[in-house]
Structure formats: structure tokens, C-alpha cells
C-alpha positions in Angstrom: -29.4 -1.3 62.2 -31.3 1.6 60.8 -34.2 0.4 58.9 -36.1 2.3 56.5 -39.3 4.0 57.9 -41.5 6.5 56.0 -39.7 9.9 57.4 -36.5 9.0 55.6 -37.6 11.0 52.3 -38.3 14.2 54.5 -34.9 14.2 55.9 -32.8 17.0 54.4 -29.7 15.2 53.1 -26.3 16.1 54.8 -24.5 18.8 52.0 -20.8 18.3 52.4 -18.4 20.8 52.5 -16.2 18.9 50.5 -17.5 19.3 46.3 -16.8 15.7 45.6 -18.6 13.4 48.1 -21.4 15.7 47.5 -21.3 15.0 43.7 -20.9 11.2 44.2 -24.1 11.2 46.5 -26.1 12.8 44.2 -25.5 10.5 41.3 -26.2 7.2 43.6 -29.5 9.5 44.3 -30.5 9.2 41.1 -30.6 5.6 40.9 -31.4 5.0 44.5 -32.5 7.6 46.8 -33.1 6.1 50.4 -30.1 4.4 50.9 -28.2 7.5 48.6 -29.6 9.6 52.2 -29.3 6.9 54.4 -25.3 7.0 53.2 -25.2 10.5 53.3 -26.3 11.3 57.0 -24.6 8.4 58.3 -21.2 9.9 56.5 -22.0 13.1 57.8 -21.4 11.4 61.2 -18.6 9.1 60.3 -16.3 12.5 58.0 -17.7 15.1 61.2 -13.8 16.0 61.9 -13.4 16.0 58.2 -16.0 18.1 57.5 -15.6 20.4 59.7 -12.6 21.3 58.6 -13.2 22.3 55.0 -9.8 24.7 54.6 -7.5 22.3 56.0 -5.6 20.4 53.2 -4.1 17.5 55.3 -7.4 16.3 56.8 -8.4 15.8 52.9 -5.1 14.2 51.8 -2.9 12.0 54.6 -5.6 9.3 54.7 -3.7 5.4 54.5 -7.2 4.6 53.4 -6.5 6.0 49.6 -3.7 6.3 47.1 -4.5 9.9 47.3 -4.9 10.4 50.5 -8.5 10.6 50.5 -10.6 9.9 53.9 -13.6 8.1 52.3 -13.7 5.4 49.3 -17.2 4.3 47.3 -17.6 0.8 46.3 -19.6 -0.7 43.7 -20.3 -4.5 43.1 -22.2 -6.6 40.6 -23.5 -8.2 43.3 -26.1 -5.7 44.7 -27.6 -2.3 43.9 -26.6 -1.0 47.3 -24.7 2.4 48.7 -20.8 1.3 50.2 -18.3 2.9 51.2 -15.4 2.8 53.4 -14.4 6.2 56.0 -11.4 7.0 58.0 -13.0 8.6 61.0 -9.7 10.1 62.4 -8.6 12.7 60.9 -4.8 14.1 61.7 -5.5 15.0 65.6 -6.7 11.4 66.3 -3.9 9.2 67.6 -4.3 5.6 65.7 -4.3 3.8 68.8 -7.7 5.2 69.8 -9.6 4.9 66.7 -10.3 1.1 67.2 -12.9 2.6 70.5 -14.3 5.9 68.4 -15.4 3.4 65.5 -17.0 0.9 68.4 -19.0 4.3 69.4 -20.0 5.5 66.1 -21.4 2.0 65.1 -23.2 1.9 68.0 -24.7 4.8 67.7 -26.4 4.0 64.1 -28.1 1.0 66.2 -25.6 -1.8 65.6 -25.0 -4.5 68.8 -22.0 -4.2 70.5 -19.2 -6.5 69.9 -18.8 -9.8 71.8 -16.6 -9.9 74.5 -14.7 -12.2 73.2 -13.8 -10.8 69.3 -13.4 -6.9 71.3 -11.0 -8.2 73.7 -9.1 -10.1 70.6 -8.7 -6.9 68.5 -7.6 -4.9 71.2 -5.3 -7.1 72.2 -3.9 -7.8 68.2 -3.9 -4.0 68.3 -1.3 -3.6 71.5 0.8 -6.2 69.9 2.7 -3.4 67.5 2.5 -0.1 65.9 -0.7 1.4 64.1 -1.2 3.7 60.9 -4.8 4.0 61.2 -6.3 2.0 63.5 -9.8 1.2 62.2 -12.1 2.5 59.7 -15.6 2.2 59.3 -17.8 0.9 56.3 -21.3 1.5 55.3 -24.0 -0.5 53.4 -27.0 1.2 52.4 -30.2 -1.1 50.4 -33.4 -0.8 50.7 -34.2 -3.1 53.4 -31.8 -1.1 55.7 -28.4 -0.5 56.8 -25.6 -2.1 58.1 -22.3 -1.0 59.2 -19.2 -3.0 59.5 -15.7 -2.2 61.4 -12.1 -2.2 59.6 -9.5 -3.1 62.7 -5.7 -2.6 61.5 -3.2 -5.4 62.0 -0.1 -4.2 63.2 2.8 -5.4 60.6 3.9 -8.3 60.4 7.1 -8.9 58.2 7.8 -12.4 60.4 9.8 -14.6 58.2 7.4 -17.8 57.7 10.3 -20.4 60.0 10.4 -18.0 63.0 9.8 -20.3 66.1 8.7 -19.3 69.8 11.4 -18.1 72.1 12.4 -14.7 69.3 10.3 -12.3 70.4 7.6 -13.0 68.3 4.9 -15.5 69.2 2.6 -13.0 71.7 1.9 -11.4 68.4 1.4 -14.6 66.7 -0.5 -16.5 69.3 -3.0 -13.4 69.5 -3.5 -13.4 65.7 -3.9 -17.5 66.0 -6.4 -16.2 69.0 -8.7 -14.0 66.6 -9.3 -15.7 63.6 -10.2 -18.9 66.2 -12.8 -16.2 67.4 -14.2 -16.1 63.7 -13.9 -19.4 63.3 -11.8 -18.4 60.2 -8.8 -20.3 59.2 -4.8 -19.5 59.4 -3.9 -20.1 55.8 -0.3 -20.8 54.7 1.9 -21.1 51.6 4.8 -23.4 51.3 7.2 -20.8 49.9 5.5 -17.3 50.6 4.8 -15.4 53.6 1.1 -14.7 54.4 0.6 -11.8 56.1 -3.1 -11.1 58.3 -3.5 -7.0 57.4 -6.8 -6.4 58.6 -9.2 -7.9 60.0 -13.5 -6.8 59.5 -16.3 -7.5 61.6 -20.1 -6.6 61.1 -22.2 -6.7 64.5 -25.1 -7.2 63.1 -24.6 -10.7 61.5 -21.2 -11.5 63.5 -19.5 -12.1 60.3 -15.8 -11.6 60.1 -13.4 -11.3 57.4 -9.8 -11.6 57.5 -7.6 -9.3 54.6 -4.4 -10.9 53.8 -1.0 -10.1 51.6 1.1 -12.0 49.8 4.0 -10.5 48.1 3.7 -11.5 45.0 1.4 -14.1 43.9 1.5 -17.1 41.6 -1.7 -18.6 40.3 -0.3 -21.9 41.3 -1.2 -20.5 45.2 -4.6 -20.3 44.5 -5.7 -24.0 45.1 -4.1 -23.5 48.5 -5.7 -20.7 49.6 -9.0 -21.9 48.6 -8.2 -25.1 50.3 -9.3 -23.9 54.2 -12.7 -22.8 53.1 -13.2 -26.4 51.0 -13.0 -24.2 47.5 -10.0 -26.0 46.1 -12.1 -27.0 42.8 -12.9 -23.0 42.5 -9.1 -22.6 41.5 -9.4 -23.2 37.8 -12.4 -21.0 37.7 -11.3 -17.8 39.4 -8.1 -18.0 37.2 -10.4 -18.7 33.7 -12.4 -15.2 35.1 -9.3 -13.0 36.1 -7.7 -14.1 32.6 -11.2 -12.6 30.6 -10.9 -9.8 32.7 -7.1 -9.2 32.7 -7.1 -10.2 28.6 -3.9 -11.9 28.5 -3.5 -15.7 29.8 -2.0 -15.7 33.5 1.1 -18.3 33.3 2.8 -18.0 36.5 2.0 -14.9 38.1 -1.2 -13.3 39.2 -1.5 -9.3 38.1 0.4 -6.9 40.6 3.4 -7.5 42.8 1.4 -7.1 45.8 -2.3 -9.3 46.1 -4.5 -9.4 48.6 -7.6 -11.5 49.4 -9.5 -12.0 52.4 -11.1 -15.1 54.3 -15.3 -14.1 55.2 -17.4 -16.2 57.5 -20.6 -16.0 59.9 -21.7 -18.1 62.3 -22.9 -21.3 60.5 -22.4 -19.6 57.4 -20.7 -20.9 54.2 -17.3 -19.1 53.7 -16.7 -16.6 51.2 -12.9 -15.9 49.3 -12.6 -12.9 47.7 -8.9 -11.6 45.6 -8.0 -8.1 45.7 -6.3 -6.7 43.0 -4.8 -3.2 42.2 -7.5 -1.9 39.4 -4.3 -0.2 37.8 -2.4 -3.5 37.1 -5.0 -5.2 35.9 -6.5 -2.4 33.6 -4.2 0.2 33.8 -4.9 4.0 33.9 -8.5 5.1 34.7 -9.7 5.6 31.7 -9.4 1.9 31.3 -10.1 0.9 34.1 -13.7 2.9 33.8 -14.1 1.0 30.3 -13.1 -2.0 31.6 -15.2 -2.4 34.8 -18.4 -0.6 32.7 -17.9 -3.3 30.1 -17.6 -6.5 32.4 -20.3 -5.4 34.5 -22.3 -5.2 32.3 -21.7 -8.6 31.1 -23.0 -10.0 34.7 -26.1 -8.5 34.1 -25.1 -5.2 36.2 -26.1 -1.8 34.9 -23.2 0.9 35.5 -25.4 3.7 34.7 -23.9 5.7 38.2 -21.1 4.6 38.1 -19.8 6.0 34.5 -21.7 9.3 35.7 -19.5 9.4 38.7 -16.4 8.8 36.9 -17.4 10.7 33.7 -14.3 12.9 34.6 -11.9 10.0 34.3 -13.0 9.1 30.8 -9.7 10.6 29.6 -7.1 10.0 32.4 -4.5 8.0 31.9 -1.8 8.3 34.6 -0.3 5.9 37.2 -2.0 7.9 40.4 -5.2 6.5 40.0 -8.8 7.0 41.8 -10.1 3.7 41.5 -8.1 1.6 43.7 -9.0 -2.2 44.4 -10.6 -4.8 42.6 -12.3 -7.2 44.5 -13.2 -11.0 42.8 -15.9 -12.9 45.1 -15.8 -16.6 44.9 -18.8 -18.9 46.2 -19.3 -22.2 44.9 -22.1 -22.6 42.4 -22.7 -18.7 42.2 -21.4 -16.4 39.5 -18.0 -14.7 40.6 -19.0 -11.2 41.4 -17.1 -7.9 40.9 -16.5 -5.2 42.6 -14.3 -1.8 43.0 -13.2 0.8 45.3 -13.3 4.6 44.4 -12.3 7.6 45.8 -14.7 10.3 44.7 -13.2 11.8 41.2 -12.5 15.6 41.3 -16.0 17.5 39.7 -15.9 19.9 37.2 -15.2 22.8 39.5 -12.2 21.2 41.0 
């Protein structure tokens, strides 16, 4: 982990090549400048390829990680004042397959522990079982008592129907999924009339925590006591609907916003488990411009100031199209703690753009 020491301020900040993570750094400067440099020499690492490559329009645009295309996405949370984002270290030469390795040896070089034996060997397993788009990612989490990085390992598809049984073809996929979330200690949920789908699957060195991101396609609100239930969170149903109702303005009835929903499963060892929903900002606000009202507004009703934020998205104030540059909200659940917020961004374009 790279902790703050009193050199940081006299290290020149990384400029990108590319206009618009340059502008997004210098706004989270102005509210928090350690961890804004912190972010921006570890991205510097992370986008190299990227960067490097400032006149070639497909490194910029054939990211999975985006709706656009785009190879990094900032996060901002009510939870924390902190610098996050998520890279794609690849870039268009990099095979899929070997990205799972090059993200194990750029976390290691920012300081983070290597991966137990036991959860590497899972992954790469999971990772043989099928065909990749991306591979892995890498996230970054910048405060001021230091850094921490985590790693995004793809899932290769899984459209199983739910009553497939041994002998198809199928279990060596299943049994090594079964395999990895037993190595996080995290539960296999299911749904008696949906297929669950494991997408991804996060893992911070650091703290061993791991988090499992699944799909269901769509969701009712009547799944949410069941997909509490593993983590002992049943009772948190009623509440997580009353919040996604303020925030969505309409009541719920059946369905829960967007055709596809994701949440994820987050644990550590001898920690308390975590649930977080992931909803498309855009069906649950709309275009940006809503969404940026939207998000501002809310946050600020948790008590979160979204000064930088509406400074980095001051561009979207009047866009209103279907393509949009925010892309998932994320609703954290944790018994007797306020739900928190949170929402992923790729950098709007800047004036010059």
C-alpha cells in the first residue's frame, strides 16, 4: 500500500495525454490534493499503453469497461471523500487472457501483497473455464491515510439455464465458481424463478476482501428479501426498496428500475458482509442532465457535498440523450448504517473537446 509520506506534494503530477482525465484530476485536486496525485501517478502506470498512444482512436474507445468505450471510469460515493476509479490496463494489443497476470503485476508493484495461493489459483482456473472480453481491470482508492488497490477478474459467461445437472458439459465451470466464492467465504445466492449469473468477481490484497458482481435479468423487488437472505439482511429488504423509491420518484410495484440489475456480495475475513445494487444511472434518472441533478441533489441529502463532482460534469448540465457518461449506480446496504450512494463516470468531454 502506498502511504502518504511528506515528498508526495513535491512530486510533479503525471499530465495525460488524453484532455479529459487531466481535467477530472484537477477538479478532485481542488478538494483533495494528495490522493488527487496519488491517483494520478498510479493511473499513469495503470493507462501507460493508453497513454502512450494519444493518436490512436481505438485504444480511447473499444474499452467493455464503458458505454463509450472509455478505458478508465471515476467513482464517487457518499460514503467517503476519497479518489476511485476503475482502469482497463489492456489496451487493443493485449490478449484478454493475459490481463488477469499484468493486473497481479501492476498491483504489486504499488506495494500491495500478493494473492493467496488459494483465491490466485481459483481465478485462473474460473478464467480457463470459457471465453474472456477483458479479463481484469484494476481499481484505485486514494484517501488520505493511503492507498489501496483492488483487482476486477472477469467471469466467463454463463447463460446456464438454472435446472442444468452434472453430466451436460457444464459442471467444471460450475464447480470452479462454487470453488471461488467458498475461497471468499461468500455465498452462492439463488432465485426460485430467475437465473443468477456470477459476472465478476473483486479482490483487494490488502484486506483479503472479496466481492462477487452478479446479474439478474430483470429484477422484481419481491427478489430482494432473497438476496439479502445469505448475508443475514433479510429485514434490510423493505428499506433498500423505501430508498430506491425516494430516489427513483415513483413507487416500485413489481419491478426494480432497468431490465438488467446487478448487485454484488462483499466480505473480509471475519468481517460483516456488505450487499450493494447496481443500477443503470440512466433508468433510474434518465439522461445526464438528470442524472447530474439528481445524484447532486441526494447527495447532498446524506450529508455529502458534490462540489467536484458538479465541476466535473458541468458539461453535462444540458445533455439529455440515451448514450450517457455516468454509468452505474451503486446502493450500499449495512445494517444499522445509512444506505450510501455511489456512481461511476467516465470523464465528460472538456470544453476543448
Amino acid at each position: 500500500m502506498i502511504e502518504p509520506d511528506a515528498t508526495i506534494s513535491t512530486r510533479q503530477q503525471h499530465r495525460f495525454q488524453h484532455p479529459a482525465i487531466q481535467a477530472v484530476l484537477e477538479a478532485l485536486a481542488q478538494e483533495s490534493p494528495d490522493p488527487a496525485q496519488r491517483a494520478s501517478l498510479s493511473l499513469a502506470r495503470l493507462l501507460h499503453n493508453h497513454d502512450a498512444a494519444p493518436n490512436q482512436p481505438e485504444w480511447w474507445n473499444s474499452s467493455q469497461l464503458t458505454g463509450g468505450g472509455f478505458p478508465v471510469e471515476f467513482a464517487f460515493t457518499t460514503a467517503d471523500r476519497s479518489v476511485r476509479y476503475t482502469a482497463d490496463i489492456g489496451g487493443t494489443p493485449i490478449a484478454p487472457t493475459t490481463r488477469l497476470a499484468l493486473a497481479q503485476e501492476m498491483i504489486r508493484h504499488f506495494g500491495e501483497p500478493d494473492l493467496s495461493p488459494q483465491v490466485a489459483s481459483a481465478l485462473q482456473a474460473l478464467q480457463h473455464s470459457g471465453s474472456l472480453r477483458y479479463g481484469a481491470w484494476v481499481g484505485g482508492k486514494h484517501a488520505a491515510g493511503g492507498d489501496r488497490f483492488k483487482l476486477y477478474c472477469e467471469v466467463p459467461g454463463d447463460d446456464m439455464p438454472r435446472d442444468k445437472m452434472p453430466g451436460d458439459g457444464a459442471p467444471d465451470a460450475r464447480h470452479l465458481r462454487s470453488a471461488l466464492l467458498a475461497a471468499g467465504h461468500l455465498p452462492l445466492p439463488r432465485l426460485p424463478d430467475r437465473a443468477v449469473q456470477l459476472r465478476m468477481v473483486g479482490y483487494e490484497p490488502a484486506t483479503q476482501r472479496m466481492e462477487a458482481y452478479f446479474r439478474v435479468t430483470p429484477m422484481a423487488t419481491y427478489h430482494l428479501p432473497n438476496l439479502l437472505q445469505p448475508l443475514g439482511m433479510v429485514t434490510e429488504a423493505r428499506r433498500l426498496i423505501g430508498f430506491i423509491e425516494r430516489l427513483y420518484g415513483y413507487p416500485l410495484r413489481d419491478k426494480v428500475p432497468g431490465g438488467s440489475v446487478g448487485f454484488s456480495y462483499s466480505l473480509g475475513p471475519g468481517g460483516r458482509g456488505v450487499f450493494t445494487l447496481f443500477l443503470f444511472a440512466r433508468a433510474l434518472w434518465g439522461g445526464d442532465r438528470n442524472i447530474r441533478s439528481k445524484m447532486s441533489f441526494h447527495a447532498q441529502q446524506q450529508g455529502w457535498d458534490p462540489a467536484a463532482y458538479l465541476a466535473i460534469t458541468a458539461s453535462l448540465a444540458q445533455r439529455n440523450v440515451y448514450q450517457t457518461f455516468h454509468g452505474m449506480v451503486g446502493l450500499t446496504v449495512v445494517p444499522e448504517m445509512p444506505i450510501q450512494i455511489s456512481i461511476g463516470l467516465r470523464p465528460p468531454p472538456t470544453a476543448g473537446e
